[in-house]
N, C-alpha and C positions, 0 to 999 in steps of 0.2 A: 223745823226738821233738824233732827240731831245729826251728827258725825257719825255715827253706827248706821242711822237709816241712811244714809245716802249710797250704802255698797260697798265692797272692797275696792282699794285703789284699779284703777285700769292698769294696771301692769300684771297687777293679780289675775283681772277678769283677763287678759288678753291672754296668758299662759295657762290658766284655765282652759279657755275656750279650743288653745290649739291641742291639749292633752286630748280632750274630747274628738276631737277630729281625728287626729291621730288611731284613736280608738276607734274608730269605725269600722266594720266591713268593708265595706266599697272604697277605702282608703289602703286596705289591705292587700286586698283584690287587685286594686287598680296597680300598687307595686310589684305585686309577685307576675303582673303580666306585664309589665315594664322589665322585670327580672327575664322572664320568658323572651322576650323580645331581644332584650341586649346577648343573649345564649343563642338564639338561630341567628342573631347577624354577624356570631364571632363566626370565621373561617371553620370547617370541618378538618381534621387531618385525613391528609390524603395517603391512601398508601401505598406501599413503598412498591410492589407489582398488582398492576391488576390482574382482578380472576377472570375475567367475563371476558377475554380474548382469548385466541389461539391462530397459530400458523402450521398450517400442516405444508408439509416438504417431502419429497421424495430421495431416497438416494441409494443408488447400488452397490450393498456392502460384501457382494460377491461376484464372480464373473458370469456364475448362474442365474443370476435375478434378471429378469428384462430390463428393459430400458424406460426410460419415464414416458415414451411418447407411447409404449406398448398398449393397445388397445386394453387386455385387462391393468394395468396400473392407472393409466387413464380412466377408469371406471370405479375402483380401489378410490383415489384421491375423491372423484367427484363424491362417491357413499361416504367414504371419514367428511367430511365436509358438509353431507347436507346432514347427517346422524350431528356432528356436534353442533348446528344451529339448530335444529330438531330441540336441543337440550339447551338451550338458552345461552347458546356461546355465540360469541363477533366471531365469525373466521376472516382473520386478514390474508391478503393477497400477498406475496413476497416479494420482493424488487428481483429485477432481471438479473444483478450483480448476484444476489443469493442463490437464483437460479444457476446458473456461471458455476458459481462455487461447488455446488450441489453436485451438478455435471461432470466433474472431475474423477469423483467417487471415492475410492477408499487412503488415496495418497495426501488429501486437502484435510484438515482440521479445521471446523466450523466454530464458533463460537457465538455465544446469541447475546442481547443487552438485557440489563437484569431488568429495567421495567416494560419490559415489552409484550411482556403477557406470557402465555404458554405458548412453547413449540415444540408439536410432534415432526418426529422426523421417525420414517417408514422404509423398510423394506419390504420389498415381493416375490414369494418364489411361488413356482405354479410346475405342476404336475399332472398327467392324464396316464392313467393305471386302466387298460384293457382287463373289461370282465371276462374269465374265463368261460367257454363257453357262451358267450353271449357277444353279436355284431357294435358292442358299446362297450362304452367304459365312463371313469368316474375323474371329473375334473375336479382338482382340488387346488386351491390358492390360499398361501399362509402368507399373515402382513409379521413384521416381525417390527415391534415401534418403541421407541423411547418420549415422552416428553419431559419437555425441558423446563427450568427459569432458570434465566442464566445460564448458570454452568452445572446444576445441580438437577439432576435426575429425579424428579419425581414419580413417575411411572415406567418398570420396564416390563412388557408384557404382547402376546402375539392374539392375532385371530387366525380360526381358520372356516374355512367355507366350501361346500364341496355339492355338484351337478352332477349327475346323469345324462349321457348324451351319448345317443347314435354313430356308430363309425362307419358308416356304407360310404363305400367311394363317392358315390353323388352329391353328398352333404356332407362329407366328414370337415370340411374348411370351417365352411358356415357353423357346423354345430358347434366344431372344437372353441371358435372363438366365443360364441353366444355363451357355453358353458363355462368361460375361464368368465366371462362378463358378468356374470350371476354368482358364480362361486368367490368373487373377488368382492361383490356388495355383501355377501354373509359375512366373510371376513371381516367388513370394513363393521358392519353390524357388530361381531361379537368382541373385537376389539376396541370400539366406541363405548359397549357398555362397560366393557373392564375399565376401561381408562377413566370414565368420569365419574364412575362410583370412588375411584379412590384417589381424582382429583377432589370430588365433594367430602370426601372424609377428614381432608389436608384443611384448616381454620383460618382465616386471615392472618393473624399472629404468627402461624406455624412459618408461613411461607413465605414473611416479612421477617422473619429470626432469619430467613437464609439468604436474605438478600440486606442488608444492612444501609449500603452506600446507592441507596439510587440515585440517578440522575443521567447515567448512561445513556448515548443516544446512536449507538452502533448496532446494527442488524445481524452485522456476520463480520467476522474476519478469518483471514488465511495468513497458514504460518508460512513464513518464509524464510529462508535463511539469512543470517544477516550479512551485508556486503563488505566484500573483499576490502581491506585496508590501502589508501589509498598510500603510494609509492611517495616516497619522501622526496622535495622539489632537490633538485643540484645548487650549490650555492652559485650563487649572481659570481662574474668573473669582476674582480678589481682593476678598472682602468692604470696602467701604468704612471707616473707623472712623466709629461714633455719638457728638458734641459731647456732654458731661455736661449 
């Protein structure tokens, strides 16, 4: 057997052999899902506010509007609340401190953290207009709401809701409130679709431009004035020296 028939050296056949491998489909295959793999185990970025929350809050931005424990805002909150889980929102609960704040009313300045989600804050005024000619009249409640990230106003926009209800002395209590309770859920109704149609319109990007530095971890705070300068000490008195 000659030198020719015995084959290319093995270094030749062995680089050969791994060209061909290399070559293959199922070599191919196997790295671009090795690629795949090392891409879902890198971390996703997270962003900067999420959308899929909100905080709804009450606060009286006039001396006319009820109070939050008012049987129609009490009814108002509970509608905003169950309308935006309805539409695929978290609705968080507020801590007692932001409640506090809230409670103050129009003299307190709130401020919210930028990744904290969305926060509606609401007002409610309610009216009952006597039909003429007729023993009724027409219960209306308007919510009038902002929400919020951060400090940036994304939605400002009202609802309004309005009952018919009986005013005969025997019932006129009972009616007046069941009517501001009903007109106060249409509110909460047509103020829930305004507001989440044109949170849905707002892009992840959009509302991540407006918040740049997350990391904040404060719910609320109140402005206060800053404190009085404190009075400058008297100088220490100089012990005399005692003559031997």
């Amino acid at each position: 057997m000659t030198e020719h028939d015995k084959g290319p050296p093995r270094g030749l056949a062995r680089r050969g052999a791994l060209a061909l491998v290399a070559a293959s489909p199922f070599v191919r295959g196997t790295g671009t899902l090795a690629a795949l793999g090392a891409a879902v185990a890198m971390p996703a970025a997270q962003a900067a506010v999420p959308t899929d929350r909100i905080t709804v809050l009450y606060r009286r931005e006039s001396d006319k509007a009820p109070g939050r424990l008012d049987p129609a805002v009490q009814a108002a909150t509970l509608a905003l609340e169950s309308e935006m889980i309805n539409r695929g929102l978290k609705v968080l609960q507020p801590t007692a401190e932001l409640y506090a704040l809230m409670d103050k009313g129009q003299a307190v300045v709130v401020t919210f953290a930028e990744d904290a989600g969305f926060s509606m804050v609401f007002s409610a005024y309610r009216d009952l207009r006597p039909s003429p000619g007729q023993d009724g009249g027409v219960a209306e409640v308007r919510l009038q709401a902002r929400v919020f990230v951060g400090r940036h106003v994304l939605v400002a926009d009202e609802g309004r809701g309005q009952m018919y209800t009986r005013l005969d002395p025997e019932t006129r209590e009972f009616g007046e409130r069941r009517a501001m309770e009903l007109a106060a859920r249409r509110a909460a109704a047509d103020l829930s679709t305004k507001a989440v149609q044109r949170l849905r319109a707002l892009s992840q990007a959009d509302i991540d431009a407006l918040v740049p530095r997350p990391g904040s971890t404060t719910t609320g705070s109140e402005l206060a004035p800053p404190p009085a300068a404190a009075p400058t000490p008297a100088p220490m008195p100089v012990p005399m020296p005692v003559p031997m």
